[in-house]
C-alpha positions as CSV (number, residue, x, y, z in Angstrom):
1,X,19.8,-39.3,-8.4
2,X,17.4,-38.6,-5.3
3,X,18.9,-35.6,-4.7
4,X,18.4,-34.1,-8.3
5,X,14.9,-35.5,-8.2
6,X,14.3,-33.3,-4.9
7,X,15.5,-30.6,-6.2
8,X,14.1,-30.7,-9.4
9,X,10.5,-31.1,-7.9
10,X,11.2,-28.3,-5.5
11,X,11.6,-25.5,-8.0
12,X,8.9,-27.3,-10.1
13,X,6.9,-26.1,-7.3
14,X,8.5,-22.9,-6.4
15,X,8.3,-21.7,-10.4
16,X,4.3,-22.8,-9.8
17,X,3.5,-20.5,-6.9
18,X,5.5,-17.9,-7.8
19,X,3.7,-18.3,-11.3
20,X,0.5,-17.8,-9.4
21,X,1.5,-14.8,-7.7
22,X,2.7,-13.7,-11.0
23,X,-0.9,-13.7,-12.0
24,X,-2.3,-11.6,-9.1
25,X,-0.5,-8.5,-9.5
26,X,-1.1,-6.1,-12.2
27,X,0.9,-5.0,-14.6
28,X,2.4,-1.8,-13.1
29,X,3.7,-4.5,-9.9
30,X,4.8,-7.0,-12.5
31,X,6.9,-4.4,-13.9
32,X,8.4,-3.1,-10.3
33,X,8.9,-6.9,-9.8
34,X,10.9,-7.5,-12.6
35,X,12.8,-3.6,-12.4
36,X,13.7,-5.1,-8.2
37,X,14.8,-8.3,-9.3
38,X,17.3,-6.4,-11.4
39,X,18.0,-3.9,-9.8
40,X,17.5,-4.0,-6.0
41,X,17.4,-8.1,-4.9
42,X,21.2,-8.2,-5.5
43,X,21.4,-6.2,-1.9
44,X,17.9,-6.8,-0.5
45,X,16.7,-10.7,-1.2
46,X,19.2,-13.8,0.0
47,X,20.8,-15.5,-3.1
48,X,22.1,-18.3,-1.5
49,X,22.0,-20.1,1.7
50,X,24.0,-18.5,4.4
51,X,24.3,-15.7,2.4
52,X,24.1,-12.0,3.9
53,X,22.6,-9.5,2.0
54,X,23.8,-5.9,1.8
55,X,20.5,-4.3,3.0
56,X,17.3,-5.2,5.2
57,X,14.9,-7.3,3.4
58,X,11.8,-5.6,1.7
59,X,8.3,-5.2,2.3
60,X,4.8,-3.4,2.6
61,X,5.9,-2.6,5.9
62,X,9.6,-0.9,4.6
63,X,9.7,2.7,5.7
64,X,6.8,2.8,8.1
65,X,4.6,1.2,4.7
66,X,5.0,5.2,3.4
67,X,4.8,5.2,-0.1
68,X,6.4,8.6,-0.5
69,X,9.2,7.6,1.8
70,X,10.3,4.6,-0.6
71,X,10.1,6.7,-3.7
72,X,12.5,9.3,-2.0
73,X,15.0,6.5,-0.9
74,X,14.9,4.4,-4.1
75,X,15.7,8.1,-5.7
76,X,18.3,9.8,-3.9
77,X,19.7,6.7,-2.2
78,X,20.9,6.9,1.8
79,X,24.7,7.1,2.9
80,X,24.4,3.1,2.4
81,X,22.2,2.7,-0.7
82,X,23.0,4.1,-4.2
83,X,20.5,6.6,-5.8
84,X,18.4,5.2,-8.7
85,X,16.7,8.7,-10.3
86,X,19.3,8.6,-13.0
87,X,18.8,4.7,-13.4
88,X,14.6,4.7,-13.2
89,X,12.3,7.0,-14.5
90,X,9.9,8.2,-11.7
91,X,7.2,6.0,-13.4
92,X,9.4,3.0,-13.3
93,X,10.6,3.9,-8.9
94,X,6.5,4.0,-8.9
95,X,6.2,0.7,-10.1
96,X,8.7,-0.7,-7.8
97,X,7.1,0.6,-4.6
98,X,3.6,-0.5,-6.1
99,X,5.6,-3.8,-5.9
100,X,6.5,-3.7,-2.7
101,X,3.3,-2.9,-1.5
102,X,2.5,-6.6,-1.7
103,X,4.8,-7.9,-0.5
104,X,4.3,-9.4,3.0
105,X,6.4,-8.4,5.7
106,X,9.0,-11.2,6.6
């Protein structure tokens, strides 16, 4: 019963402060947060403990912080990465980089 209780309290409080970062980004980086949560965390964000992920983690700082650079990767992909032009519309990569972008490097 503890052990619920713990972790029913901890994602109480990790729903409220991601909630409140929620609220600090505008709309275009809500939308490239929700597009990267279905379409890029599978590879780039830990699921589980222990878990590896596919690629390196994401951030402000990804690609030397060049915004340029991350739309051309998330488009065409590298020898590792799929492309996502035919996925995303340009408007919707742009979103996902304006996500990034606040992000804080890990």
């Amino acid at each position: 019963m503890r052990i619920k209780l713990l972790m029913v309290a901890c994602a109480v409080a990790v729903g409220a402060s991601a909630s409140a970062a929620a609220e600090d980004l505008n709309a275009t980086q809500q939308l490239g947060r929700q597009l990267f949560g279905q379409s890029c965390a599978v590879c780039h964000l830990k699921q589980q403990l222990g878990a590896q992920t596919f690629g390196p983690p994401l951030s402000q700082a990804s690609l030397g912080g060049q915004e340029d650079v991350m739309r051309e990767v998330i488009a065409n992909g590298t020898p590792r990465m799929p492309a996502f032009k035919y996925h995303f519309e340009p408007a919707q990569i742009a979103a996902i980089v304006s996500y990034l972008k606040t992000v804080p490097t890990p």
